[in-house]
BATOR-673372 format. One record per residue (C-alpha): residue number from 0; residue in one letter; x, y, z. Coordinates in Angstrom, 1 decimal, padded with zeros to 4 digits. Layout:
# residues N
+-----+---------+--------+--------+--------+
| num | residuo |      X |      Y |      Z |
+-----+---------+--------+--------+--------+
| NUM |       A |      X |      Y |      Z |
...
+-----+---------+--------+--------+--------+
END
This chain:
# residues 251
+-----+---------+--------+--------+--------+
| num | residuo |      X |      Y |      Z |
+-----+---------+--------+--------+--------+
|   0 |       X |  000.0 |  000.0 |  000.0 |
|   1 |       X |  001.6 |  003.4 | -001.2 |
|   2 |       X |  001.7 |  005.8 |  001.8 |
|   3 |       X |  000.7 |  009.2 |  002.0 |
|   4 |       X |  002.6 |  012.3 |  002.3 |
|   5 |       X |  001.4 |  015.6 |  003.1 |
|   6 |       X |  003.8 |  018.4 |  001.2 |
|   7 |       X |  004.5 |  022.3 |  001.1 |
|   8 |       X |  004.4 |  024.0 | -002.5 |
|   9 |       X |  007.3 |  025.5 | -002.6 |
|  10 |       X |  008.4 |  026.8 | -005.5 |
|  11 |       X |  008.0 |  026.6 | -009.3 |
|  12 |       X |  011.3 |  027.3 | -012.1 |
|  13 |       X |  010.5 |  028.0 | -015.7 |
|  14 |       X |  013.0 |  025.4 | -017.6 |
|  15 |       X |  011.6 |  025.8 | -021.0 |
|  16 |       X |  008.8 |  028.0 | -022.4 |
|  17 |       X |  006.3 |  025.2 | -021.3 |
|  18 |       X |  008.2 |  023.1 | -018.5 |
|  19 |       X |  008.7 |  024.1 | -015.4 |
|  20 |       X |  010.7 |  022.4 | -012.3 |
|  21 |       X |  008.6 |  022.1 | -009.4 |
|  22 |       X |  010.0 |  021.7 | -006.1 |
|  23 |       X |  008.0 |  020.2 | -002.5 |
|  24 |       X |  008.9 |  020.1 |  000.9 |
|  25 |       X |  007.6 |  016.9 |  002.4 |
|  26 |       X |  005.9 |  017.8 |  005.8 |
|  27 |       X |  004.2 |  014.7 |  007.6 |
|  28 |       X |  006.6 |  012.4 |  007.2 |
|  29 |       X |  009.5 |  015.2 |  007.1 |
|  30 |       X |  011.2 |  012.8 |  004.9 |
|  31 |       X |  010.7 |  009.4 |  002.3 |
|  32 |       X |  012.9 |  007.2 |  001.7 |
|  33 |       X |  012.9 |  006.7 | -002.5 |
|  34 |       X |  014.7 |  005.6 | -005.2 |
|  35 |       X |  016.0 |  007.4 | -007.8 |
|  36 |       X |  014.1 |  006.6 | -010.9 |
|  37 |       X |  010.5 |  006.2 | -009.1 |
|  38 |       X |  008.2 |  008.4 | -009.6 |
|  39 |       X |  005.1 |  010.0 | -006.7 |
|  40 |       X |  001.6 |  010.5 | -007.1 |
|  41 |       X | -000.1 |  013.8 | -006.6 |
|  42 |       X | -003.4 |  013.9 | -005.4 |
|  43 |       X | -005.8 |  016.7 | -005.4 |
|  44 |       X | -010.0 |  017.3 | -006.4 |
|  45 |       X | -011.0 |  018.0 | -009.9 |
|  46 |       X | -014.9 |  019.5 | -010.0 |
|  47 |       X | -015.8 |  016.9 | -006.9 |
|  48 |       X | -013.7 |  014.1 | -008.1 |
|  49 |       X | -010.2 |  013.0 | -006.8 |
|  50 |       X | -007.4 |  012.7 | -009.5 |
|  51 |       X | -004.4 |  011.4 | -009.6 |
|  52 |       X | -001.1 |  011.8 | -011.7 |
|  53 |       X |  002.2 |  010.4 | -011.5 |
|  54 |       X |  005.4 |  012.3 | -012.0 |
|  55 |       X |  009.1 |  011.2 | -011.8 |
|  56 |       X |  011.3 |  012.8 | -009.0 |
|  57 |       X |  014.0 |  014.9 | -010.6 |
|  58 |       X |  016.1 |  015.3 | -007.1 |
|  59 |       X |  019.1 |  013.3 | -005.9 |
|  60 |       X |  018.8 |  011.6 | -003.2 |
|  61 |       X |  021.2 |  014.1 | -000.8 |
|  62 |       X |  024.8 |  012.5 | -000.1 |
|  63 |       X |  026.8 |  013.2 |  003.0 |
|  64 |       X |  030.3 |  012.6 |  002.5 |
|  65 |       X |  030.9 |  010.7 |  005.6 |
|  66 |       X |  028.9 |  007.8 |  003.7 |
|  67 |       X |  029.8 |  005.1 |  001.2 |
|  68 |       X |  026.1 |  004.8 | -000.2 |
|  69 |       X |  023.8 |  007.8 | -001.0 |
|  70 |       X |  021.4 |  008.9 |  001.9 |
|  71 |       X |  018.7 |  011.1 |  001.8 |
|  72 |       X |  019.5 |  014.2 |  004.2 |
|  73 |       X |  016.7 |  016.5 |  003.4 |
|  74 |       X |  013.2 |  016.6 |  002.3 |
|  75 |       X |  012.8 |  018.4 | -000.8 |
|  76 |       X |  011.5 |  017.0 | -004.3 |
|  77 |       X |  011.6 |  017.9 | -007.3 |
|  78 |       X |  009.6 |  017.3 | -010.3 |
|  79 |       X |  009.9 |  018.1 | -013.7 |
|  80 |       X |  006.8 |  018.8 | -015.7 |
|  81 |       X |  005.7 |  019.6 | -019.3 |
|  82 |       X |  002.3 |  022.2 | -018.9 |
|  83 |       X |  000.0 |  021.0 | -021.3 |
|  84 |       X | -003.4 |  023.3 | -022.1 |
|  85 |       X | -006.0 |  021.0 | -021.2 |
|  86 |       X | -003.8 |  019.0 | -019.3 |
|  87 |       X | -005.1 |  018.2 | -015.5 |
|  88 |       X | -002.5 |  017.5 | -013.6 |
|  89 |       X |  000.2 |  020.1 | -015.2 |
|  90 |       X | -002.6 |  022.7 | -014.8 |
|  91 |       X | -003.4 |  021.9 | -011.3 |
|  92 |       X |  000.7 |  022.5 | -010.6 |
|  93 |       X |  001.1 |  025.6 | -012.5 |
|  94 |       X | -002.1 |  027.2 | -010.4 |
|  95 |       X | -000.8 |  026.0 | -007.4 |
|  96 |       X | -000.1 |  029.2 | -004.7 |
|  97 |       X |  003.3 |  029.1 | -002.2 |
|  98 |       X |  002.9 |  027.3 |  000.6 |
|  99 |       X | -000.2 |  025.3 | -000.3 |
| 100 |       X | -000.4 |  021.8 |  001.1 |
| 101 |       X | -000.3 |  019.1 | -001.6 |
| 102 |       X | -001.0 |  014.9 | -001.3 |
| 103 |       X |  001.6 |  013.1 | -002.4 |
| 104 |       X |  001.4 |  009.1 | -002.4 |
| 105 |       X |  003.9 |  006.6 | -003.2 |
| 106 |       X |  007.0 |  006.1 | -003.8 |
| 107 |       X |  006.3 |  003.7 | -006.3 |
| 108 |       X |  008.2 |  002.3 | -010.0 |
| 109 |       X |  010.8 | -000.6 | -010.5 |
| 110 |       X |  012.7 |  002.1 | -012.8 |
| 111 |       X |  015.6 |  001.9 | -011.2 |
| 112 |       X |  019.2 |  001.0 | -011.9 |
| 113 |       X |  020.6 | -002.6 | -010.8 |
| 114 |       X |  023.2 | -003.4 | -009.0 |
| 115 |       X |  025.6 | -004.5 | -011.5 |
| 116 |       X |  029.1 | -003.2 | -013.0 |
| 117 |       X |  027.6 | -003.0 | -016.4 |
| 118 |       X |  027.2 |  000.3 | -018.2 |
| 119 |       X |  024.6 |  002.4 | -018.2 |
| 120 |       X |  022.5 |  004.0 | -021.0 |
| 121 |       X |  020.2 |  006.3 | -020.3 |
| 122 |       X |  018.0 |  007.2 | -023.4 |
| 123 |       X |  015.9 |  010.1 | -022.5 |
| 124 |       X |  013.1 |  012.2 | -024.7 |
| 125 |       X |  011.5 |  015.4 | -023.3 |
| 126 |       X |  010.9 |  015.4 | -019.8 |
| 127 |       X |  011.4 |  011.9 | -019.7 |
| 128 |       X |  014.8 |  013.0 | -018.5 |
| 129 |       X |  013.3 |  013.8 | -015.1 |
| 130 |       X |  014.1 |  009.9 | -013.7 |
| 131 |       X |  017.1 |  009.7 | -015.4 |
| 132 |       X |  018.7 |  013.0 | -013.8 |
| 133 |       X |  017.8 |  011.9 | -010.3 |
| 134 |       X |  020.3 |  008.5 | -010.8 |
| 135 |       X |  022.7 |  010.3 | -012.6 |
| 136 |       X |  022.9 |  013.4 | -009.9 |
| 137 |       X |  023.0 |  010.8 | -007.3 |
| 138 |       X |  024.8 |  007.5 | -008.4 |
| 139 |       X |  027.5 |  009.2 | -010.8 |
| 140 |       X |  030.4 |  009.2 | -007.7 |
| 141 |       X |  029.2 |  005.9 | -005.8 |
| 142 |       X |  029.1 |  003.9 | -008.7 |
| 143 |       X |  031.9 |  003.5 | -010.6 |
| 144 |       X |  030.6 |  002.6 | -013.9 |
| 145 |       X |  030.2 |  004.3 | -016.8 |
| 146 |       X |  027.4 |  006.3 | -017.2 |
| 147 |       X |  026.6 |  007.5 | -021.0 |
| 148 |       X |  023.3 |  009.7 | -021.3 |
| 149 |       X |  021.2 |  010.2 | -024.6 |
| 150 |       X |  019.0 |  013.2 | -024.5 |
| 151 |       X |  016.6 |  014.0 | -027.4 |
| 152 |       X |  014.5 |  017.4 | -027.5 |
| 153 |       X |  012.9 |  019.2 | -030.1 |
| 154 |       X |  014.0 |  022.8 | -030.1 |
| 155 |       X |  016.9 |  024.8 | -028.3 |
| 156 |       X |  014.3 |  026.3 | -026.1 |
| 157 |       X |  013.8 |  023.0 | -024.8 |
| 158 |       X |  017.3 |  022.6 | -023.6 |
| 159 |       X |  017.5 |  023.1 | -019.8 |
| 160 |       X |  019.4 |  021.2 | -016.8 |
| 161 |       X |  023.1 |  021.8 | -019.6 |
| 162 |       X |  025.2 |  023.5 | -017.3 |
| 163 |       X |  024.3 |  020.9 | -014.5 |
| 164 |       X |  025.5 |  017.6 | -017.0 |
| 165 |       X |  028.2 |  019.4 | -018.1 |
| 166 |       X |  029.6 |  020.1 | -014.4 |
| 167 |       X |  028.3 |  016.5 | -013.4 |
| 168 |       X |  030.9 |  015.4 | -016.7 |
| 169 |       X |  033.5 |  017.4 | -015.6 |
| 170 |       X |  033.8 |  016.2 | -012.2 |
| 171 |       X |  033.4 |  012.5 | -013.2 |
| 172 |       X |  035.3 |  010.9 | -015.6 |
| 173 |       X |  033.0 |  008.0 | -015.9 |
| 174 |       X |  030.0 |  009.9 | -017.1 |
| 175 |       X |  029.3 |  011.2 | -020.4 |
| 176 |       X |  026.4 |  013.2 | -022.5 |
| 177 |       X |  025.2 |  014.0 | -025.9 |
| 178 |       X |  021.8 |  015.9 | -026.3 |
| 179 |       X |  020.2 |  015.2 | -029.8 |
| 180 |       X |  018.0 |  018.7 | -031.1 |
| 181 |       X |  015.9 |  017.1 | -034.0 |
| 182 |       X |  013.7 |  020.0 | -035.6 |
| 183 |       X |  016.5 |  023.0 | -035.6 |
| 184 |       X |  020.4 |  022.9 | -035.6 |
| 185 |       X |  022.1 |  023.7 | -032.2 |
| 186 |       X |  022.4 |  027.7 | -031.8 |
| 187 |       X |  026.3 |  027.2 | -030.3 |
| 188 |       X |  028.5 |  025.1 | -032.4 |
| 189 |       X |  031.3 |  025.5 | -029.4 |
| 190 |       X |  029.6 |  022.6 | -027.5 |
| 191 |       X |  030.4 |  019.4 | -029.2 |
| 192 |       X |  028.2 |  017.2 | -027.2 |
| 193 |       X |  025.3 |  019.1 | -028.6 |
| 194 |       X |  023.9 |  017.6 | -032.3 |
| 195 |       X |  021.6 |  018.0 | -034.7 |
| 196 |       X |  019.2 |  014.6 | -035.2 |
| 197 |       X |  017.6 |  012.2 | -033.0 |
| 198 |       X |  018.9 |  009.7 | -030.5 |
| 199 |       X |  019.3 |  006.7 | -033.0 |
| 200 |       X |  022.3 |  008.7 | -034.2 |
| 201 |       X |  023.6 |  008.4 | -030.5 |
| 202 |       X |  022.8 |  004.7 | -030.2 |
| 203 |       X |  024.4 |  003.6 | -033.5 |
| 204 |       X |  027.4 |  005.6 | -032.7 |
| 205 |       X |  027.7 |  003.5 | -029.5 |
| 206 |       X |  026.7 |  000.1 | -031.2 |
| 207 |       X |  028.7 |  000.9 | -034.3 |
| 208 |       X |  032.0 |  001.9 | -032.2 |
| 209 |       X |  034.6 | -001.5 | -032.7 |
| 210 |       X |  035.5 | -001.4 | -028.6 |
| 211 |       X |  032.0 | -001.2 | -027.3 |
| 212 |       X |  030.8 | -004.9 | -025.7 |
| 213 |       X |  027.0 | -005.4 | -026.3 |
| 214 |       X |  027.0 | -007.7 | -023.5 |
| 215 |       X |  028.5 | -004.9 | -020.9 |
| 216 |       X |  025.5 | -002.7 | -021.8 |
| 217 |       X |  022.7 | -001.9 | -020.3 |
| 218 |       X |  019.9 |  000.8 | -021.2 |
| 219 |       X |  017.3 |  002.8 | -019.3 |
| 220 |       X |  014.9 |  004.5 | -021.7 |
| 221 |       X |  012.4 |  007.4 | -020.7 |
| 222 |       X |  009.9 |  009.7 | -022.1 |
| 223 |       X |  006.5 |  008.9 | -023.8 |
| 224 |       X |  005.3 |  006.1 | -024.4 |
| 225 |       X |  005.3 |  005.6 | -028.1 |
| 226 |       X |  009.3 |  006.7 | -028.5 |
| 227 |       X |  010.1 |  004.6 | -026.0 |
| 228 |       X |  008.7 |  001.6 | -027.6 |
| 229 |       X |  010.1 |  002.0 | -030.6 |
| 230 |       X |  013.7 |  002.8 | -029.2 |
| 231 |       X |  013.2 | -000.6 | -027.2 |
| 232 |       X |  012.8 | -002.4 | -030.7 |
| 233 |       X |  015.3 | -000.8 | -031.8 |
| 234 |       X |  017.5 | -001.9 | -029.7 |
| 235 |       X |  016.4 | -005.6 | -029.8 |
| 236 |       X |  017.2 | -005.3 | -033.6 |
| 237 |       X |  020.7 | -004.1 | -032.7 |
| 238 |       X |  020.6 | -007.3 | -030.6 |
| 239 |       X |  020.2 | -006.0 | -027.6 |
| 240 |       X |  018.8 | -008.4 | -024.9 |
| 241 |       X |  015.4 | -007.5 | -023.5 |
| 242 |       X |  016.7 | -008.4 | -019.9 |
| 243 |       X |  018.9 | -005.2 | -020.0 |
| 244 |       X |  016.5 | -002.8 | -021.3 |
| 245 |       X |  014.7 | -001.0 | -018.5 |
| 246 |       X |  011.6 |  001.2 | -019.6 |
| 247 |       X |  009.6 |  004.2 | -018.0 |
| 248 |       X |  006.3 |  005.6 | -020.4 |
| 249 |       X |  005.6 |  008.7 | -020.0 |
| 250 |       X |  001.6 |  009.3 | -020.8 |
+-----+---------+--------+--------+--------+
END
């Protein structure tokens, strides 16, 4: 049974021109205990009727140094979320005054990363990067695997969360990024891990490189439903086996 947490609307950031970060501060308990890669449930009342909609925590789980594992130290979440017009749960958020109290329930999802030495893909679309930052921000120094992440967004606009990767790269060695734009050419040719296309050109440049071991892979794909699907059979064309695929839809 998913248990209930009563939360403080905090704050909302504008990311993109229509996806916004919104952060909680978890109340009663003070604190959960999740994985990153799970996702919570809001709750709230639509015209007399309860609703409820799922979103993926974007926040690491906080680290203190004096551990070998991460730990969660504080209580805020994150979530990122596109607003969409007639959209009920993105339009509850966006209305949503400082310092209201909100019902969360969960955690909940088996989109998590396993406790291997293999390396791991992340394949994100769109928001579905929202799961896929949460490991990466809190697994990239504890694990010591490679991490390689393969972000696909429309437009520039809907670039956000770049100077965090890039710092995240930069102090880790074993983590990577390239972010595919596939309607409009990247505005800065000075960052090379920014490309024009979509994330198949990522994934065949990994499959196709000579000293890259199949076997040693493993992928974690995000964002809606229909992309991921296909990038999943993509993937078992390439002959990649369906027991290291891990999937998270989006609807």
């Amino acid at each position: 049974m998913l248990g209930n947490i009563k939360a403080e609307f905090l704050s909302k950031k504008k990311l993109s021109p229509d996806t916004f970060e919104f952060t909680f501060l978890c109340k009663e308990p003070n604190a959960i205990d999740f994985l990153p890669g799970q996702y919570l449930i809001i709750v709230f009342d639509k015209e007399g009727e309860t609703k409820r909609k799922y979103y993926s925590i974007s926040s690491p789980l906080r680290q203190s140094e004096s551990e070998a594992s991460p730990k969660q130290e504080k209580s805020k979440l994150e979530f990122i979320v596109k607003i969409i017009e007639n959209g009920v749960g993105s339009q509850y958020l966006i209305n949503l005054k400082e310092g209201a109290e909100v019902l969360l329930q969960g955690p909940a999802g088996m989109f998590v990363l396993k406790d291997d030495t293999k390396q791991k893909v992340f394949i994100a679309t769109g928001t579905g990067i929202a799961p896929i930052l949460s490991m990466i921000r809190t697994y990239a120094e504890v694990i010591k695997t490679n991490f390689r992440l393969i972000w696909g967004i429309k437009k520039n606009e809907d670039l956000y969360y770049y100077d965090t990767l890039r710092s995240i790269a930069k102090k880790y060695n074993n983590f990577s990024f390239e972010i595919f734009i596939s309607r409009e050419e990247p505005k800065s040719r000075e960052n090379n891990n920014i490309l024009h296309g979509r994330v198949n050109i990522g994934i065949d440049k990994l499959l196709n490189n000579p000293e890259t071991n199949k076997e040693e892979l493993e992928f974690y794909i995000s964002g809606d439903r229909d992309i991921v699907d296909s990038i999943r059979e993509y993937l078992l064309a390439r002959n990649i086996l369906p027991e290291d695929i891990k999937l998270e839809k989006f609807i």
